[in-house]
N, C-alpha and C positions, 0 to 999 in steps of 0.2 A: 195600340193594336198589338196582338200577340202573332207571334210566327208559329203558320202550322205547315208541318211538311206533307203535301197532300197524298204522298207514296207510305207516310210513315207504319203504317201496317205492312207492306212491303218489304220495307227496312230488320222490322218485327221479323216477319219471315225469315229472311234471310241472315239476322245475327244468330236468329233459334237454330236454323240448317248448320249456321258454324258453328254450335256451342255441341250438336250431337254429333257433325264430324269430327271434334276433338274428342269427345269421350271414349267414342267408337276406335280413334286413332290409337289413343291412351289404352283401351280395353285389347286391343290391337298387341301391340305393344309389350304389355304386360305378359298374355300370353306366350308368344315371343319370350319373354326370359323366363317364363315355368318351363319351357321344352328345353332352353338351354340349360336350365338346373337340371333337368331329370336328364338328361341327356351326361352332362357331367357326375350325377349321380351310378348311371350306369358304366359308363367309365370305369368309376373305380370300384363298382361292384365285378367287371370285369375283371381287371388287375389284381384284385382280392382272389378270384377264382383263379385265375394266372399262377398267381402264390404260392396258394393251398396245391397245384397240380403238383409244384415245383418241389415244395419243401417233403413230398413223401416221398420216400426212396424207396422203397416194395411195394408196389402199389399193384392192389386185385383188379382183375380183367372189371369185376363191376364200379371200383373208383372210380376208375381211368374212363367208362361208360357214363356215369354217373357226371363226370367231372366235363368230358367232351357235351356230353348234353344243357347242362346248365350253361358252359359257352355257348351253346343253338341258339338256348332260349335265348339267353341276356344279348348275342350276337343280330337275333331276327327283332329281338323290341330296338333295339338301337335305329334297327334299316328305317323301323316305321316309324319312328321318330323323326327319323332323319326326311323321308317324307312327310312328315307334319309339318316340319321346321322347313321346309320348301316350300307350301303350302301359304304355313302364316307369314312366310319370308313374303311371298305375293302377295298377299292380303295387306300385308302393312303397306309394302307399297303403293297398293291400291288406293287405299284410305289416305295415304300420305297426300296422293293425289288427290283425292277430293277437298280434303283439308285445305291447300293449296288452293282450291278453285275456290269453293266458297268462301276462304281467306280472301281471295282477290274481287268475289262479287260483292262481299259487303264493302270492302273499305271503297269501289265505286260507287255504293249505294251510299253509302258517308257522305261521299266527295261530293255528289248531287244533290244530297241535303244544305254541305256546307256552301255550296253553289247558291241555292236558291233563298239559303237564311242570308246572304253577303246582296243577294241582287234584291230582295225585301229590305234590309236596313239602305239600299240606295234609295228603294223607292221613296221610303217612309223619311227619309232625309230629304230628299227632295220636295217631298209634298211640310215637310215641316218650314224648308225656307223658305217655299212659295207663301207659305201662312205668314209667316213672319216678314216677308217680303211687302207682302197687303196689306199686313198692319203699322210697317213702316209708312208706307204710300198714304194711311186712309188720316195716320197722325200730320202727316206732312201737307194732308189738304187741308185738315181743319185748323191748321194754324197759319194758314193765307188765305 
């Protein structure tokens, strides 16, 4: 006799939920270090304009306009970044959690598999020594 776990579509289910909560985690994730790069890319686009203000010593009323504004810009993409990067700072965590859950619901769905393949090789052991048990008994009549 073969062992079949009667949940095992079930099972099915629930490793498929954890294999797209990690992707999802991973995709998570990922984004998460694109904001951090762009974010340190603005940085030093900032510190580059910082520079440039620095190193002109007569600088025209429209530089100086010119130079404060590009700080705006590059100053307000930062902000919204920085709310991005709050955002998928949540979201990973989110997923983190779920990861975690469906981590913990399969390897219970595991455990109940290996549960009921351990209490099937009992049965199937026991009904083998009753067999072998019989066939001791039926050798042991025909030779008295």
């Amino acid at each position: 006799m073969k062992f079949t776990f009667s949940f095992q579509k079930v099972l099915d289910v629930k490793e498929k939920e954890q294999e797209i909560a990690k992707q999802e985690y991973g995709t998570t994730k990922l984004r998460q270090l694109e904001l951090a790069e762009e974010m340190e890319g603005l940085e030093a686009v900032k510190e580059n304009v910082f520079n440039q203000y620095n190193d002109v010593d007569r600088k025209t009323v429209k530089e100086i306009l010119a130079f404060q504004q590009e700080i705006d810009h590059v100053s307000l993409r930062m902000k919204r970044l920085e709310d991005q990067s709050q955002q998928i700072h949540q979201e990973v965590e989110q997923k983190h959690q779920v990861l975690i859950n469906k981590n913990q619901e399969t390897k219970m769905w595991n455990q109940w598999k290996e549960k009921s393949m351990e209490a099937f090789q009992k049965r199937l052991n026991r009904s083998e020594q009753a067999m072998l048990d019989e066939m001791a008994v039926l050798r042991y009549t025909r030779r008295t």
